[in-house]
ZAMARGU-4260 file (C-alpha; in steps of 0.2 Angstrom, whole numbers, plus 5000, padded with zeros to 4 digits):
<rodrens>
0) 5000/5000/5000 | 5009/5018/4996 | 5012/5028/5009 | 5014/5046/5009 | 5029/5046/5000
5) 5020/5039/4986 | 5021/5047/4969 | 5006/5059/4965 | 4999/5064/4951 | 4986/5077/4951
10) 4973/5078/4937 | 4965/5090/4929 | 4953/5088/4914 | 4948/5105/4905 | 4940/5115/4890
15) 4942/5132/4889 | 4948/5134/4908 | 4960/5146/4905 | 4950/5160/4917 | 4953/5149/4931
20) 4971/5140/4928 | 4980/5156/4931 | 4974/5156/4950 | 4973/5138/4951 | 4989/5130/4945
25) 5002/5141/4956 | 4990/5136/4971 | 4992/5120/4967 | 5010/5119/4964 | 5013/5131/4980
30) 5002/5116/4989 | 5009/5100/4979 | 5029/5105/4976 | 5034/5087/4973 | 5016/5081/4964
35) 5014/5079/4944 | 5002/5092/4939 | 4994/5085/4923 | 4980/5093/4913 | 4970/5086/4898
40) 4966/5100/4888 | 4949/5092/4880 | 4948/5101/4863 | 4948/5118/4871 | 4949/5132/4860
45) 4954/5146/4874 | 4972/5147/4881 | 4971/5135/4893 | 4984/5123/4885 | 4998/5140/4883
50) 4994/5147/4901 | 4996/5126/4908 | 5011/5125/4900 | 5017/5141/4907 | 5014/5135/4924
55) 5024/5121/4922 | 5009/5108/4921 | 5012/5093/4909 | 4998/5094/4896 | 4991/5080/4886
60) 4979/5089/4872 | 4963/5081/4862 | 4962/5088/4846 | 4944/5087/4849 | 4932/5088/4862
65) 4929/5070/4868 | 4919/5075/4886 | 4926/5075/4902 | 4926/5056/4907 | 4937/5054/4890
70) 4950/5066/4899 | 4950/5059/4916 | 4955/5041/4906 | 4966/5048/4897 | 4974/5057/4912
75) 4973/5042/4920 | 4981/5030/4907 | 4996/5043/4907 | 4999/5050/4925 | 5015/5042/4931
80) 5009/5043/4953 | 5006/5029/4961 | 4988/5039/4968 | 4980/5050/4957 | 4972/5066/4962
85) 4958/5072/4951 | 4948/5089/4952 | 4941/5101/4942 | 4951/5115/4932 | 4938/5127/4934
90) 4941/5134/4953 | 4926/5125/4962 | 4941/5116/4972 | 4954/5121/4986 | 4972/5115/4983
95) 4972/5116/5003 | 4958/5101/5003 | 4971/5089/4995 | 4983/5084/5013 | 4964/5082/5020
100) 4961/5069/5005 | 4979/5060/5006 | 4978/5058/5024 | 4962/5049/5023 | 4971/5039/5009
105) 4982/5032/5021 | 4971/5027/5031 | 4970/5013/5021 | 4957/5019/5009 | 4957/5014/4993
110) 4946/5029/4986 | 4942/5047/4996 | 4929/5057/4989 | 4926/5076/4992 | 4908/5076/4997
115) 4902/5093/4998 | 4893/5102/5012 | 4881/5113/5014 | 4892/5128/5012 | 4896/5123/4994
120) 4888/5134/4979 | 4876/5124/4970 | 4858/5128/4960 | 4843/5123/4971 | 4839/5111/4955
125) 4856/5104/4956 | 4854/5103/4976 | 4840/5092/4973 | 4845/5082/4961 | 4860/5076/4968
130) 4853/5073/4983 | 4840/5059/4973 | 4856/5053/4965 | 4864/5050/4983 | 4847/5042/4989
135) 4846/5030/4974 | 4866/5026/4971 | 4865/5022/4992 | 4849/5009/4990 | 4858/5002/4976
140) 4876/4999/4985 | 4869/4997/5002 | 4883/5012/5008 | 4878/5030/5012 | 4884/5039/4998
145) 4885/5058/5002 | 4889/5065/4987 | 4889/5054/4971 | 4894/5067/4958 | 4908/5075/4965
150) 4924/5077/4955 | 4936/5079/4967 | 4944/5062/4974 | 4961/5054/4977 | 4963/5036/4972
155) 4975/5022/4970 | 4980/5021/4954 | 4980/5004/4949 | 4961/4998/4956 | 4957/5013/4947
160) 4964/5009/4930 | 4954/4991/4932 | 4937/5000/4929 | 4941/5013/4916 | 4933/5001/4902
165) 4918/5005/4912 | 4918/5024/4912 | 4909/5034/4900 | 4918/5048/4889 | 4903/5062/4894
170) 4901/5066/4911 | 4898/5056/4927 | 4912/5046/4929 | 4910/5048/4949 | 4893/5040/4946
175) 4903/5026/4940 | 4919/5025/4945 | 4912/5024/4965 | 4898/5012/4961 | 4910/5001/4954
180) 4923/5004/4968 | 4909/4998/4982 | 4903/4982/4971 | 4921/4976/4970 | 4923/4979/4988
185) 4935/4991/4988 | 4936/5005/5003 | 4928/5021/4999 | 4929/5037/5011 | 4922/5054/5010
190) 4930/5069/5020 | 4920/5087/5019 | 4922/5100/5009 | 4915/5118/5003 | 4915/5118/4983
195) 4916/5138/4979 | 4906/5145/4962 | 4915/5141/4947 | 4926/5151/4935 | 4917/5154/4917
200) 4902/5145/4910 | 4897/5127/4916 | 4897/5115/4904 | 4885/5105/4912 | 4869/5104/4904
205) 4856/5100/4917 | 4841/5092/4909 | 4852/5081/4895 | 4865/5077/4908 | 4852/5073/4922
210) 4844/5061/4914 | 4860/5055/4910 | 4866/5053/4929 | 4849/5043/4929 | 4852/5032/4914
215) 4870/5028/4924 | 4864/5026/4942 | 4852/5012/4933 | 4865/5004/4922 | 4879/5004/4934
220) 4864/4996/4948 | 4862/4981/4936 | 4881/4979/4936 | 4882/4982/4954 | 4868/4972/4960
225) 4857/4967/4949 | 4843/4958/4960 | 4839/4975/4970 | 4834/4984/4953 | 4825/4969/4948
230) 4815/4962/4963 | 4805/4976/4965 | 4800/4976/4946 | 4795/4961/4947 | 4787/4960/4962
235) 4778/4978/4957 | 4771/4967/4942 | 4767/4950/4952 | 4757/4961/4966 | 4744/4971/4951
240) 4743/4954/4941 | 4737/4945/4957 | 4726/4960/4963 | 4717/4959/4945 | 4717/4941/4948
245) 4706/4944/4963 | 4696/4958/4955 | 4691/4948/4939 | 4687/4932/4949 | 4675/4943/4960
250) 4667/4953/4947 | 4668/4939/4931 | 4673/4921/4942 | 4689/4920/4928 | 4707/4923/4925
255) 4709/4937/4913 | 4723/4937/4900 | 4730/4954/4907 | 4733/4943/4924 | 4744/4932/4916
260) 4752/4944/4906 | 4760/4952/4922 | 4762/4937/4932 | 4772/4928/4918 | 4781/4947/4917
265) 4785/4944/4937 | 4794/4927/4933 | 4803/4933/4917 | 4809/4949/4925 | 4815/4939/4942
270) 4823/4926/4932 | 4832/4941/4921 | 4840/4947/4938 | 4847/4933/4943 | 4855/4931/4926
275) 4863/4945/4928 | 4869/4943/4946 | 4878/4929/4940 | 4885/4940/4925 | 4889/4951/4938
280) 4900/4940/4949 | 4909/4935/4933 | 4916/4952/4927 | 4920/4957/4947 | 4929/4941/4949
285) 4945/4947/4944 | 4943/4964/4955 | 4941/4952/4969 | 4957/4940/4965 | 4966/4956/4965
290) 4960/4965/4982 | 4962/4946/4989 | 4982/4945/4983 | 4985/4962/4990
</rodrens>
């Protein structure tokens, strides 16, 4: 397990960050001396990748935007630190916030998480939605999950690396990467802290990529544990196929088609779910040889 002495690379996808780099990177230096600062300039058409450069970060550029989870594997598949540290480029996150993360780390953590408080600058909109995307992503993992969407985490690098196939190019890759972190029973953590209002434009979109956190929280569920996502349909179904049952053989003395429609439904969902629990604990296998060798 690296200790503090471990090397650290600090990630840092942007496009069209160059209102915030100028404050952010010689914080981040001042706070990391000995820490690889790398940015992923994703297609941005600003200065970002000049002024980086000019700070002394190492920058990896996409000649094209690809979305933000693209940058983060790309940053991930070329940061040289045994932990990786990644946050956002656009001023939401203190430099001063990162000990906090790596002490936590070595703790014996294989993932902390900057779950953000309170005090953090957020939409009322954004506000709630993320707090149905913790209440979900918790049922589904069976851990409080505090903040699922944050950005700002340290991580060990290799159990990170194992999952980058899962993450998505767009955003949410916290959505993922942490759900797939708890099913392959890996330590998670969160410490505290107070996300200030970003530099420039968001380029979050929030209807399209809500959704989209939706979509995930539901597809990673399946990969995480299936049966909880499927049980209930099926049960949902099973329960108004035999409360028609009960109404038609009151009202008619027969069984209506409907009634077998969602009862057969019931079975043909359940048996779905445990398919896929037993696809699940095949792709996870591996993540567990791993964590049991270490």
């Amino acid at each position: 397990m690296p200790d503090s002495t471990a090397a650290i690379s600090i990630i840092l996808p942007a496009c069209n960050e160059a209102g915030a780099l100028a404050e952010l990177l010689p914080r981040l230096r001042a706070q990391c001396p000995q820490a690889e600062i790398l940015l992923v300039d994703d297609g941005s058409t600003d200065a970002t990748a000049r002024i980086a450069r000019e700070q002394g970060a190492r920058v990896i550029s996409h000649p094209i935007s690809l979305g933000n989870g693209a940058a983060i594997k790309t940053g991930a598949r070329s940061a040289k630190g045994e932990i990786l540290v990644f946050m956002d480029a656009d001023g939401q996150h203190d430099p001063a916030d990162i000990p906090r993360l790596l002490a936590r780390l070595d703790d014996g953590h294989d993932m902390v998480i900057g779950a953000r408080t309170k005090g953090s600058q957020a939409t009322w909109g954004r506000g709630i939605a993320n707090a149905l995307y913790n209440r979900l992503a918790s049922y589904m993992t069976g851990h409080p999950i505090p903040d699922l969407t944050s950005g700002f985490r340290a991580v060990r690098a290799a159990p990170f690396r194992q999952f980058l196939y899962l993450l998505p190019n767009g955003f949410s890759y916290p959505t993922t990467i942490t759900m797939a972190f708890f099913r392959a029973g890996l330590s998670v953590a969160y410490q505290p802290i107070v996300a200030k209002a970003r530099i420039g434009r968001s380029h979050i979109r929030p209807l399209k990529d809500g959704l989209r956190f939706l979509l995930i929280i539901f597809k990673i569920g399946t990969l995480y544990s299936p049966l909880k996502l499927f049980v209930p349909i099926a049960a949902l179904h099973g329960l108004i196929g035999l409360g028609y049952y009960a109404y038609t053989y009151l009202t008619a003395t027969r069984i209506s088609l409907a009634t077998l429609f969602l009862l057969t439904t019931a079975v043909t969902i359940f048996l779905i779910g445990l398919v896929s629990e037993q696809i699940t604990q095949l792709m996870y296998k591996d993540s567990d040889r791993h964590k049991s060798a270490d």
